[in-house]
C-alpha positions as CSV (number, residue, x, y, z in Angstrom):
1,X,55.5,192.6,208.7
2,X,57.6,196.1,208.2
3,X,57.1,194.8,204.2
4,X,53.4,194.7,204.7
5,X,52.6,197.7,206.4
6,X,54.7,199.8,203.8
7,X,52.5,198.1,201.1
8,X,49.2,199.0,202.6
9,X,50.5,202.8,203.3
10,X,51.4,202.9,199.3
11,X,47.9,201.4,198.7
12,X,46.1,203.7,201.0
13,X,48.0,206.7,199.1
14,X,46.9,205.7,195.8
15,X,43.6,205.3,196.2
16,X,43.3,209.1,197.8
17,X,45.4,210.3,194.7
18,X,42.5,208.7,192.2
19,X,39.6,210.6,194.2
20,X,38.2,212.8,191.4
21,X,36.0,215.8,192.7
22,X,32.8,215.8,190.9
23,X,32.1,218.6,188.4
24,X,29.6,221.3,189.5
25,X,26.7,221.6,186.8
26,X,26.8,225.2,185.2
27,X,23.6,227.1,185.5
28,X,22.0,227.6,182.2
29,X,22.7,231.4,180.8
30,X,19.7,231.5,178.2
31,X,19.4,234.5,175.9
32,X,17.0,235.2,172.4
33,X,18.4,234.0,169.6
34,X,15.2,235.0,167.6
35,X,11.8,236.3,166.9
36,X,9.3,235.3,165.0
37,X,6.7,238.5,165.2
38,X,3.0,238.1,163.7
39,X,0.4,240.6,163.1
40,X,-3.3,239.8,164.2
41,X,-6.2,241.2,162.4
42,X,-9.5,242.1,163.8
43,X,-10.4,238.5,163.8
44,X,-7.6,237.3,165.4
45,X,-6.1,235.6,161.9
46,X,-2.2,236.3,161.3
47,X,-1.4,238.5,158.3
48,X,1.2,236.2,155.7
49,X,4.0,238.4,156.2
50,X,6.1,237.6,159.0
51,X,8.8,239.9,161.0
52,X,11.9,237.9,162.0
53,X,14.8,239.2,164.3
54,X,17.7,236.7,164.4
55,X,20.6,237.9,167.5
56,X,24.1,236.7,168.1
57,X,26.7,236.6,170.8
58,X,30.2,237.1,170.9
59,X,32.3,233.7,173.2
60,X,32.5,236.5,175.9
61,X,28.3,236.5,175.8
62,X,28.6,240.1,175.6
63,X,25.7,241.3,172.2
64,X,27.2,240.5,168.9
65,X,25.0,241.6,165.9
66,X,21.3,241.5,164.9
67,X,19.2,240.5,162.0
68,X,16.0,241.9,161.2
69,X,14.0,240.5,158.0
70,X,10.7,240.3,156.5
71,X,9.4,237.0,154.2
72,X,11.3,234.2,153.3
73,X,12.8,235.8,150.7
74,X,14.5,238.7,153.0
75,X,13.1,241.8,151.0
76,X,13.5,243.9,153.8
77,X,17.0,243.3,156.1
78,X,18.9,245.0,158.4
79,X,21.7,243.9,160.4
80,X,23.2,245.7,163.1
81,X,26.4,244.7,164.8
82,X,27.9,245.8,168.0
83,X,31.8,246.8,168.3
84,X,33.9,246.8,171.3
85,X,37.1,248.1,173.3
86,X,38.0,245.4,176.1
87,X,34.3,245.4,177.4
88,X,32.9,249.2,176.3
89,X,30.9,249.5,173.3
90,X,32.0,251.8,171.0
91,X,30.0,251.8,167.8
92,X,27.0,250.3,166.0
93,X,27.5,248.8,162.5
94,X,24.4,248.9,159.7
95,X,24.2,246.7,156.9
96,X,21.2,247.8,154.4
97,X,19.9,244.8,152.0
98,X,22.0,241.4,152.3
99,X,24.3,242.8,149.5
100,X,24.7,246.3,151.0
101,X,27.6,247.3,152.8
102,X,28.0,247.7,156.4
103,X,28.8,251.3,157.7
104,X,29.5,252.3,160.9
105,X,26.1,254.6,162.1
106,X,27.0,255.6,165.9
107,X,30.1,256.0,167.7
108,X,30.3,256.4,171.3
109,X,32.4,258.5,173.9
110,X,33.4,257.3,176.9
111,X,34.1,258.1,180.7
112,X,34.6,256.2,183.5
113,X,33.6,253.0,181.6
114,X,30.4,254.5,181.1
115,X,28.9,256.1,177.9
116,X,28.2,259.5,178.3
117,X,27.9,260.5,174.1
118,X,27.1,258.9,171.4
119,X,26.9,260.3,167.6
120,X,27.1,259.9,163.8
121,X,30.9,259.4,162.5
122,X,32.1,263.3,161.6
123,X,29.4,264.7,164.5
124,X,30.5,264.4,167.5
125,X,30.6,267.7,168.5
126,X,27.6,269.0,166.6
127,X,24.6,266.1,166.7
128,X,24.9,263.7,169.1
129,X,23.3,262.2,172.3
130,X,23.9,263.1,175.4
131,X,23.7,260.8,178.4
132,X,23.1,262.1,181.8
133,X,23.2,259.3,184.6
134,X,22.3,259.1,188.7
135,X,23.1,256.4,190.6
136,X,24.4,254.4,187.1
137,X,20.9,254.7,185.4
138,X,20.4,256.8,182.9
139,X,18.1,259.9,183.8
140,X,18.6,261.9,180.7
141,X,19.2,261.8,177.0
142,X,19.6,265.0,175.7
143,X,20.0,265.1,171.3
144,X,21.8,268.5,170.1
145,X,21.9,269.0,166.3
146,X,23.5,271.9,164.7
147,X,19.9,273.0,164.2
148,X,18.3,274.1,167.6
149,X,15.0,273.3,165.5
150,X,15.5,269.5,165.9
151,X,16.7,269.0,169.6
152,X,14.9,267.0,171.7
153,X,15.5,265.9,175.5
154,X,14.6,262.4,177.4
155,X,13.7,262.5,180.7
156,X,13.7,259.1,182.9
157,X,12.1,258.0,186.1
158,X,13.5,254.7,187.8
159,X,11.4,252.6,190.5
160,X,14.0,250.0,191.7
161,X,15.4,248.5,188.6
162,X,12.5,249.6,186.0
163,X,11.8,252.8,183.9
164,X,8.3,253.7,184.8
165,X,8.1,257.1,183.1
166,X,9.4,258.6,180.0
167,X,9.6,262.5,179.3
168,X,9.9,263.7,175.6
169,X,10.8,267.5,175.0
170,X,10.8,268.5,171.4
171,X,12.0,272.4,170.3
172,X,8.7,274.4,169.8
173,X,9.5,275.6,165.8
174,X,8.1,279.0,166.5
175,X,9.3,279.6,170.1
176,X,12.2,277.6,169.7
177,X,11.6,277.2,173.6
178,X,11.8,273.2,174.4
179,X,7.8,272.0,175.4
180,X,7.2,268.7,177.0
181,X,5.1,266.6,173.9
182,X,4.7,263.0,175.6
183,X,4.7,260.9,178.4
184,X,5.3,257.2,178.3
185,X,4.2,255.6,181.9
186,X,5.4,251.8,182.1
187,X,4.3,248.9,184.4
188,X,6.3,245.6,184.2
189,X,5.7,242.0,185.2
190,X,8.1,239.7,187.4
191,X,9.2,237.8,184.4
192,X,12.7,238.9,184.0
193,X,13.8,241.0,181.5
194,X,15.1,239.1,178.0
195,X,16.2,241.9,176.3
196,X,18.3,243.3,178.8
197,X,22.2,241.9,177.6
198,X,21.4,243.8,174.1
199,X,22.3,247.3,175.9
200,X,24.0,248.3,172.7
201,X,20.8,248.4,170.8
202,X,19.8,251.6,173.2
203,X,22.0,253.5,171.3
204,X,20.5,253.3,168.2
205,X,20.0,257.0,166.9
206,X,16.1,256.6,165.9
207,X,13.4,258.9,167.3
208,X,13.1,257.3,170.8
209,X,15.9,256.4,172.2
210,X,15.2,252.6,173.5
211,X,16.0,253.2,177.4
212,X,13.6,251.6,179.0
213,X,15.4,248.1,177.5
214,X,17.4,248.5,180.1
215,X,15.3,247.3,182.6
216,X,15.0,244.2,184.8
217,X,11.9,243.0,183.9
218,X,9.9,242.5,180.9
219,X,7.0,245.4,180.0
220,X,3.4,244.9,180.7
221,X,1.5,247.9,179.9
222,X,2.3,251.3,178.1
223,X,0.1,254.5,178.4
224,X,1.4,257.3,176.5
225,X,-0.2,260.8,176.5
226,X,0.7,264.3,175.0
227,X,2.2,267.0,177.0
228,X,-1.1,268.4,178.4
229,X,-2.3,264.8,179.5
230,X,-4.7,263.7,176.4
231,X,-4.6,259.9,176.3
232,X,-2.9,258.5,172.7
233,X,-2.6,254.9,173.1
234,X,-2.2,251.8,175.5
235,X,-0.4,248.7,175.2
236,X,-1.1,245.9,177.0
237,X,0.6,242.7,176.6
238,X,0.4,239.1,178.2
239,X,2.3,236.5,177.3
240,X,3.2,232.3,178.1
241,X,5.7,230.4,179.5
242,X,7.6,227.3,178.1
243,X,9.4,224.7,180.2
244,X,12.3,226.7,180.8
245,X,9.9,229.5,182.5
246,X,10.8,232.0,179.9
247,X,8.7,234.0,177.6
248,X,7.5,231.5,174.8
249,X,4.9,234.4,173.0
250,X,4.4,237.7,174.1
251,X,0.7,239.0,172.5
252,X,0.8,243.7,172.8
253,X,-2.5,244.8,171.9
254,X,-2.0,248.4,171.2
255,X,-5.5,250.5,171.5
256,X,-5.0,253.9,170.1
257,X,-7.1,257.0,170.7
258,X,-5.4,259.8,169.0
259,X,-6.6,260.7,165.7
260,X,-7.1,257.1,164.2
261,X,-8.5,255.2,166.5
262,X,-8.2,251.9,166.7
263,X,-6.8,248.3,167.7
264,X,-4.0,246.1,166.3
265,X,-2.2,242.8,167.6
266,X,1.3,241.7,167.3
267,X,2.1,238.2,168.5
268,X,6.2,237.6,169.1
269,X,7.5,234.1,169.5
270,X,10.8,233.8,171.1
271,X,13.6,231.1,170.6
272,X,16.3,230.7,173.0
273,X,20.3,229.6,173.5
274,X,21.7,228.4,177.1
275,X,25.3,230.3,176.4
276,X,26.3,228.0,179.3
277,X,26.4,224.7,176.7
């Protein structure tokens, strides 16, 4: 009997040693992998060339590089590709042409983990970006160049988690006093915002700097106006789902009303990863 009962007791002790705890299902993590962009023509046919952005992520998911191309046979390309310190960016690489040679185009200065320059290589103290933040948004961007004729200021306004209006000061060339030239007034959707783990892309040094990608949620319209409140141009943009209840097209129809007037369509077709796989 004493034989038997230690059996069963080893039995019973096995069998709770092979319970195996079921794996919890990861939650999908999708992000663009690319565009496919289209323009429309008045009669709603697609022109034959073709824009098509192509992104990558590092095995951290944090933004690696992207492509940009136009045809098939890649006559225009750019690639940009982001650089890091432990999780801070701290530059932006160009490659020009799929033979040219990448060169670094932005550095950035940090503090407190958060970006509060960023600037040409051999500028950093004469043209650059500056970043003003409140509540860790950015508020301000303000660009100095060793020529006061070309600085230019950024002003933001957050509601909740969304940029809904964009300031641009430009140096008046006779004054040389700063003048308020546009204003960019945004409304978004509830669709979440796709773009919004490319943060390094803001700092690309081009004419606007690309805040409002910062965002939660995905644009829906776009009034801009002059600094004395003359209408320029409106975008409005719808889009579709797919399956996954992510953007599958977005469709901006941009009406202007400056000094050429008119309409124009871009389609953009979006593919998708699930980072989690």
């Amino acid at each position: 009997m004493t034989a038997l009962a230690l059996m069963a007791a080893s039995c019973s002790s096995n069998k709770s040693d092979d319970i195996v705890t079921p794996e919890v299902p990861k939650t999908p993590d999708w992000r663009v992998t690319g565009i496919i962009g289209v323009h429309l023509d008045n009669n709603g046919e697609p022109a034959k060339i073709k824009d098509s952005t192509v992104f990558a992520y590092n095995p951290d998911k944090t933004f690696n590089f992207r492509e940009t191309f136009q045809s098939e046979t890649m006559d225009f390309y750019f690639k940009y590709t982001a650089g890091y310190d432990k999780n801070n960016i701290v530059s932006l690489t160009r490659q020009f042409g799929l033979t040219g040679t990448p060169k670094v185009i932005t550095e950035t200065r940090l503090l407190n983990n958060q970006i509060v320059r960023y600037y040409e290589p051999g500028y950093a103290n004469t043209r650059y970006d500056s970043l003003v933040y409140e509540n860790n948004r950015i508020v301000k961007v303000v660009f100095k160049h060793e020529d006061i004729r070309a600085h230019k200021i950024w002003e933001y306004t957050w509601q909740g988690d969304n940029v809904v209006e964009e300031k641009a000061y430009m140096t008046n060339q006779s004054t040389l006093a700063m003048e308020l030239v546009s204003i960019y007034k945004h409304t978004y959707s509830d669709v979440p915002n796709i773009f919004k783990s490319m943060t390094a892309l803001h700092l690309l040094r081009e004419y606007i700097p690309n805040v409002q990608q910062l965002s939660a949620n995905m644009l829906q319209t776009t009034t801009v106006t002059d600094g004395a409140g003359k209408l320029q141009y409106q975008i409005i943009r719808s889009r579709s789902m797919n399956d996954k209840n992510l953007p599958a097209t977005d469709t901006a129809r941009q009406q202007d009303f400056g000094a050429f007037p008119g309409t124009s369509t871009y389609v953009s077709h979006y593919k998708y990863i699930d980072l989690n796989k």
